[in-house]
C-alpha positions, -999 to 999 in steps of 0.1 A, spaced: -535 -570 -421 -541 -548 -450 -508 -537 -471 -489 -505 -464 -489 -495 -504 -515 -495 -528 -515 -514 -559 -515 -480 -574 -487 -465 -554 -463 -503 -560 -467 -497 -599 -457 -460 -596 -428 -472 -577 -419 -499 -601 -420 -478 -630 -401 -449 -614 -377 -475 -609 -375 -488 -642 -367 -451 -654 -344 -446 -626 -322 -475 -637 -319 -460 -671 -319 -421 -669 -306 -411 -700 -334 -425 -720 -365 -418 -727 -394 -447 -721 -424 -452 -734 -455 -459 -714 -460 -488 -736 -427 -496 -728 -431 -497 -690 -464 -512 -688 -447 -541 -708 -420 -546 -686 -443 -543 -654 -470 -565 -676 -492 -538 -663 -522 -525 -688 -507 -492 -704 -535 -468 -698 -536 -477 -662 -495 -471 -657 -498 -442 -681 -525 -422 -653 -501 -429 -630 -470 -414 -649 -497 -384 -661 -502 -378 -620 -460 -382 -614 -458 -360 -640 -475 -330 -626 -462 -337 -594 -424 -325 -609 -409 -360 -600 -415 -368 -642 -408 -351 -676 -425 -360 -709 -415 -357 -742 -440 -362 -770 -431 -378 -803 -411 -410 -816 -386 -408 -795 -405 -393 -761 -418 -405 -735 -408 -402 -699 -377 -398 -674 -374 -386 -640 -372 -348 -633 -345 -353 -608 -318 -376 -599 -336 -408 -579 -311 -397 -549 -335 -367 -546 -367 -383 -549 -382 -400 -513 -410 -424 -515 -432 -396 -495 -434 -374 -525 -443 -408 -546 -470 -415 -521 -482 -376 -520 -482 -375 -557 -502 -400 -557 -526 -388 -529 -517 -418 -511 -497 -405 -480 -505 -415 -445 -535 -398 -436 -549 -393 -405 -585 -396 -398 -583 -364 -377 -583 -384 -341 -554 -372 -321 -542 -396 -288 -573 -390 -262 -594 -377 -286 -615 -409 -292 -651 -406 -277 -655 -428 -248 -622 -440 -250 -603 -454 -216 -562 -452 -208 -559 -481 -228 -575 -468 -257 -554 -437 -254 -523 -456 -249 -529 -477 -281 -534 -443 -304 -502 -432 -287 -485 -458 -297 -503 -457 -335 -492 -419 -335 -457 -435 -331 -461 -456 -354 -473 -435 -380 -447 -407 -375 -419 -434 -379 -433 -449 -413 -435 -409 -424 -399 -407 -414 -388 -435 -428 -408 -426 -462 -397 -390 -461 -355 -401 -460 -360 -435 -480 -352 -427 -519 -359 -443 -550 -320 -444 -554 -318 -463 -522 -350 -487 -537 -330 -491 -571 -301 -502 -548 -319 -531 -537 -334 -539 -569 -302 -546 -582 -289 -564 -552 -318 -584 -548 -316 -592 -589 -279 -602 -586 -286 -626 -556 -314 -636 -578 -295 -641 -612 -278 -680 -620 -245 -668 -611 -257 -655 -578 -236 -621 -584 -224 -601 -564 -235 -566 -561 -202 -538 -556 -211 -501 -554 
């Protein structure tokens, strides 16, 4: 089984997360690359193709670098994923379309329709707020004290 996300597309994520969980500041892409221990001129096409998607500003200078555009809240992994060019395509076979195909054929790219339609769903209402929410839960459950995670 092949993952849902892309290298490309997790990295994105992770970074948008890192500057998510510390909007007021401005981060560097050497900065992020170090804390994803990712290589800094991959991240930094990543954050150049967030960027002109709106979900990113840049500063230049000392003390630039990058934040989100908009509060995580109103960011959804689909526009990630789009930004990216990486949203659920379709290869342009509808349910009964296939050549040759019998009911059960049809029936299975019914049901992949389905399928498809509910991860867009899901992708279009999940946020990078609701993703920084379980960073920090998960990371508290995680940490030696085995914190607890209110708000």
């Amino acid at each position: 089984m092949s993952p849902l996300l892309g290298r490309q597309a997790i990295h994105a994520i992770k970074a948008l997360l890192e500057l998510a969980g510390d909007p007021p500041r401005w981060r560097s892409v050497n900065d992020l690359a170090t804390a994803q221990a990712v290589p800094a001129p991959m991240l930094e096409h990543l954050l150049l193709q967030l960027r002109r998607a709106a979900l990113l500003e840049a500063r230049r200078g000392r003390l630039g670098g990058y934040r989100l555009a908009r509060p995580a809240s109103a960011i959804p992994l689909a526009d990630v994923l789009a930004a990216l060019g990486q949203g659920l395509g379709s290869d342009g076979q509808g349910p009964g379309r296939e050549t040759g195909g019998g009911a059960a054929d049809r029936v299975a790219a019914l049901m992949e329709q389905r399928l498809r339609g509910a991860l867009e769903r899901e992708l279009a209402r999940c946020t990078l707020d609701e993703l920084l929410y379980d960073l920090r839960s998960v990371s508290a459950e995680l940490s030696e004290e085995g914190g607890l995670l209110i708000g």
